[in-house]
Every structure is written in structure tokens, then in C-alpha cells.
TIDOKE-301528 format. One record per residue (C-alpha): x, y, z; residue number from 1. Coordinates in Angstrom, 3 decimals. Layout:
BEGIN
ATOM       c1       c2       c3   i
ATOM        X        Y        Z NUM
...
This chain:
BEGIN
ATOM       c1       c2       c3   i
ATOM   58.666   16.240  -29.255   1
ATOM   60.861   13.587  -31.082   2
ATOM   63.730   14.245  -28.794   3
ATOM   61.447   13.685  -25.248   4
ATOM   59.994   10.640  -26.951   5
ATOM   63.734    9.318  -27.999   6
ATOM   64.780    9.886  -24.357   7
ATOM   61.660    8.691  -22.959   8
ATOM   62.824    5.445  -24.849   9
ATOM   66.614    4.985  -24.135  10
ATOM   65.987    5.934  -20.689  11
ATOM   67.510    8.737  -19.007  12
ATOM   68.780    7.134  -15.895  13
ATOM   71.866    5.169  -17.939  14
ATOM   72.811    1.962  -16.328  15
ATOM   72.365   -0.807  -14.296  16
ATOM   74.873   -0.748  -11.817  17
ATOM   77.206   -3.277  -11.090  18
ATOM   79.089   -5.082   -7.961  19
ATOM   82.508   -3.051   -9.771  20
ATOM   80.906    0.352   -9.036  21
ATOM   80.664    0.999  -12.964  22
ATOM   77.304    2.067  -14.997  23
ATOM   78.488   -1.457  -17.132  24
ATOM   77.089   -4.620  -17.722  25
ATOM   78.660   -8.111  -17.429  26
ATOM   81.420   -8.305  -19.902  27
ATOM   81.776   -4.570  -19.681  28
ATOM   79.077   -4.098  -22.378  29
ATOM   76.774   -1.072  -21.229  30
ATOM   73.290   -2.727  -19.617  31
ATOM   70.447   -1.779  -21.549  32
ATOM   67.490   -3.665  -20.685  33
ATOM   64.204   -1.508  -20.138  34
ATOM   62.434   -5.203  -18.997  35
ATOM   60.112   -5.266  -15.714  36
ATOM   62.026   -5.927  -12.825  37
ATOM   61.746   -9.546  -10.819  38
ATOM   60.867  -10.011   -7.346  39
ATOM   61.517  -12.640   -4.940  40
ATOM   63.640  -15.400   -6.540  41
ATOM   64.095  -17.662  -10.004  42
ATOM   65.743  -20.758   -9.971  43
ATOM   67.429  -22.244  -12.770  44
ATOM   68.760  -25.438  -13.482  45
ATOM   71.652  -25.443  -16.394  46
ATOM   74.313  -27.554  -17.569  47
ATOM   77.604  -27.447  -16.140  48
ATOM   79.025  -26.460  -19.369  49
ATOM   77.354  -23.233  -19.013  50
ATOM   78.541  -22.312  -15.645  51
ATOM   80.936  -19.770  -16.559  52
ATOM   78.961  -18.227  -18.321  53
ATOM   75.267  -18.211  -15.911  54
ATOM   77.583  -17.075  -13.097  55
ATOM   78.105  -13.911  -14.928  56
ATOM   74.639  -13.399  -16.336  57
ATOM   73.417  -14.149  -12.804  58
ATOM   75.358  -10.918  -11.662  59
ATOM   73.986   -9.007  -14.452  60
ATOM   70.292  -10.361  -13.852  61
ATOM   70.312   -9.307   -9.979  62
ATOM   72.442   -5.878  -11.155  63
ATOM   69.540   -5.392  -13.217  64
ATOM   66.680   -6.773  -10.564  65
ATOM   68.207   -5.877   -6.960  66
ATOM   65.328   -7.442   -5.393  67
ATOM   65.464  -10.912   -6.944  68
ATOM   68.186  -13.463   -6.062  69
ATOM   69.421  -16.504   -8.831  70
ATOM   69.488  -19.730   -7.299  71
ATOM   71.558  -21.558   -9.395  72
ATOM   72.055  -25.062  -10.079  73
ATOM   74.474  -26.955  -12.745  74
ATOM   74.390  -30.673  -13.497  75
ATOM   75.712  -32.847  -16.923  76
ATOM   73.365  -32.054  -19.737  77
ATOM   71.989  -35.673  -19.491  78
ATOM   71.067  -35.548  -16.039  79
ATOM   69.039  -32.339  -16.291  80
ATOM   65.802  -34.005  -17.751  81
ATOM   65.815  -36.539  -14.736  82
ATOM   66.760  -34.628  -12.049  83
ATOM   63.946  -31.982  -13.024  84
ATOM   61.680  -35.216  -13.212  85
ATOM   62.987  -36.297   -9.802  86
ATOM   61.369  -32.670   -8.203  87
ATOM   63.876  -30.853   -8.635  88
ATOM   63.002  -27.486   -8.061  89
ATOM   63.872  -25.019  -10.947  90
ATOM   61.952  -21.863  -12.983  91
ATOM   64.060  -21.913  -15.928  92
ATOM   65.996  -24.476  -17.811  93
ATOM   69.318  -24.271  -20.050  94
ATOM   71.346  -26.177  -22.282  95
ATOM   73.791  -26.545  -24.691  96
ATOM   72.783  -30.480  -25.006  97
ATOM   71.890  -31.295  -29.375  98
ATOM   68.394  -32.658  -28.426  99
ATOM   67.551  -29.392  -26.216 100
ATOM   64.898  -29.703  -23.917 101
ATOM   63.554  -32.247  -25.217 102
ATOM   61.950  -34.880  -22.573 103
ATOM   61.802  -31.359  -20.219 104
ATOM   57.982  -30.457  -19.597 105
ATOM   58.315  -26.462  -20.341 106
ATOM   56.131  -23.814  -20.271 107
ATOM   55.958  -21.711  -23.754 108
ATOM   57.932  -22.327  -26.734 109
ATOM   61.576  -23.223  -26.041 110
ATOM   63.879  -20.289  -26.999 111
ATOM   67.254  -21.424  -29.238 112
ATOM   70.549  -19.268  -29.751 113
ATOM   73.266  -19.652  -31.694 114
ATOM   72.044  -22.071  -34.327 115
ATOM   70.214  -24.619  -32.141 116
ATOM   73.648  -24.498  -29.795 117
ATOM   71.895  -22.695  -26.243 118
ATOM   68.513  -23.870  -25.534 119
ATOM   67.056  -21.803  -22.609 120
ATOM   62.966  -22.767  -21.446 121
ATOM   60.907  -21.474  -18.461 122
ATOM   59.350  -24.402  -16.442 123
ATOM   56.321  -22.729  -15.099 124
ATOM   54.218  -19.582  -15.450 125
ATOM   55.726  -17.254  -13.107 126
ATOM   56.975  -13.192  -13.890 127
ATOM   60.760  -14.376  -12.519 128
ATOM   61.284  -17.310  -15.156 129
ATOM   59.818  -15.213  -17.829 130
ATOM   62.071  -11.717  -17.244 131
ATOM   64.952  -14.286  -16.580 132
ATOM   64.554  -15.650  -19.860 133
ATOM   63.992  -12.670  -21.818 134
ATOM   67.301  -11.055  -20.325 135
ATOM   68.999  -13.963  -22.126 136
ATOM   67.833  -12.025  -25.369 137
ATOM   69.466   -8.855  -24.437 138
ATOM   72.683   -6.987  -25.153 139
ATOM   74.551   -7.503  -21.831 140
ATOM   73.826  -11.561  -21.811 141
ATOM   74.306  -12.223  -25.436 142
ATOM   77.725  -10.246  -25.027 143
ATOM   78.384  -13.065  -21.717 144
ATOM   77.284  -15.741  -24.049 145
ATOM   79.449  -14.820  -26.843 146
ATOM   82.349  -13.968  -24.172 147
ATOM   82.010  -17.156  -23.435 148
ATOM   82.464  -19.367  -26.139 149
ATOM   79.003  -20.360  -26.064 150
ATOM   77.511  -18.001  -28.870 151
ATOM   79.902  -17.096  -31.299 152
ATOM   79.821  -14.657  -34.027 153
């Protein structure tokens, strides 16, 4: 009984696949996410500092969620509070700015990483912004963020 219910939990079908034809995650870290997968599309609006880095999770993300695609969108940290208020569309927010989000109109409680040094927020209500965000939390993008230079250790 224990052992169906530990398999049952880790999943018996491995890995999300990946464009490299591996069972891996971004960053080679093995993808473990058991989240709901996203439909349609998410849009996200992040600073250019982080465009290394959202490149790769966007990989992971769509590995993970083959019928989503991640529209993304970088601009300077101080320009991403006006642009969004200039209708810009976007589902999800992120920055490595000091101040945040603040100014941004989000939806929810703005998540932080790192100390205060990532702030990540989703805009609106939908199911894509939310799963987007909470993949930031797991193994495969932390590992990208860390990779990175953006989270460290």
C-alpha cells in the first residue's frame, strides 16, 4: 500500500520532455512538477535583466505544458510599471527591480525569491498566470534562476 501511494505521488511516467530529446529539465535538472497543465497562452512582461534566464524557463514551462505558448516580453525594470499602465498586455509580471512591483496593479500577493532579489506577480485571475507562476517555485526553474546568477545559493 505505501509503495502504490509513494508512486502514485512521484509519478510513474518520469519526465517532462524536452526540445534535446532528454527526460531533463532546463539546466539539466530532472523536471518534476506534478502542477495542472496550461492551455492557450500566458504572457509575461519581465525585465531585460532576466532574459537569459525567462528564455530558458519559457522552454521548460511549454516542455512541461505542450499546449500553452509564452509570449514573452522584456523591457528596463523602470519602464515595466508604465508600459503595463500604457495597456500593455501581460498575465504575469517579473523583476529583479529593489522596489518590486510596486506601482504594478497585481492580482494575489506578490511572490519574492532570493531575499527580496526576483519579484514575480500574476496580473489577472486566469489558470495560465497562476501555473506560470507557481512553476517559478519549482525544482527545474529555481535551478534556471540560480544557473543564472539571479538566485544564488
Amino acid at each position: 500500500m505505501l509503495l502504490a501511494l509513494t508512486l502514485a505521488l512521484t509519478g510513474c511516467g518520469g519526465t517532462a520532455p524536452t526540445g534535446n530529446g532528454t527526460d531533463e529539465g532546463a539546466g539539466g535538472a530532472p523536471a518534476t512538477s506534478l502542477a495542472p497543465e496550461a492551455v492557450g497562452e500566458v504572457r509575461v512582461l519581465a525585465a531585460a535583466s532576466l532574459r537569459e534566464a525567462f528564455d530558458l524557463i519559457k522552454e521548460d514551462f511549454q516542455a512541461w505544458n505542450p499546449s500553452v505558448q509564452v509570449l514573452l516580453s522584456y523591457a528596463p525594470g523602470a519602464e515595466l510599471a508604465p508600459r503595463l499602465a500604457g495597456g500593455e498586455a501581460a498575465d504575469v509580471v517579473a523583476t529583479d527591480a529593489p522596489d518590486g512591483v510596486d506601482g504594478i496593479t497585481v492580482n494575489g500577493q506578490p511572490e519574492s525569491f532570493g531575499g527580496g532579489r526576483f519579484t514575480v506577480a500574476a496580473l489577472n485571475d486566469s489558470a495560465n498566470a497562476t501555473i506560470f507562476v507557481g512553476h517559478l517555485r519549482e525544482g527545474s526553474a529555481q535551478r534556471v534562476l540560480t544557473d543564472t546568477g539571479i538566485l544564488r545559493p
